[in-house]
Phi, psi and omega in degrees: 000128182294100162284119173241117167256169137223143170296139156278275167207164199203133174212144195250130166241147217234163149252118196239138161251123171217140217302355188184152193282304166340297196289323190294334197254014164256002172266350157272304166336309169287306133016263174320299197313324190267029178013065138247154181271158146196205201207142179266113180265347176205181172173106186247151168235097192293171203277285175309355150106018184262171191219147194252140200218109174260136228227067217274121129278122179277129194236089178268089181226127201239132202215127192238113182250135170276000000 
């Protein structure tokens, strides 16, 4: 007997620190560029100018086991 599942849909969400607002938006940039999705569920910028960033990526993958 054949088991068939699928992931619907499934995301991970990260907390990232990066050392500058610069370095945060060339890392969406690049993001964008490999078109995943994801979504900034938050975003603060501290006093040394670095910024803590929460961060859901979504993994839309549809997977069929036999």
């Amino acid at each position: 007997m054949a088991y068939r599942w699928q992931i619907l849909r499934s995301a991970v969400e990260q907390e990232i620190l990066f050392p500058t607002e610069e370095c945060y938006l060339s890392y969406l940039r690049t993001l964008d560029a490999k078109r995943e999705p994801y979504k900034v569920v938050s975003e603060s910028k501290k006093d040394d100018g670095s910024m803590v960033v929460i961060m859901r990526k979504r993994y839309n993958n549809t997977i069929f086991m036999e």
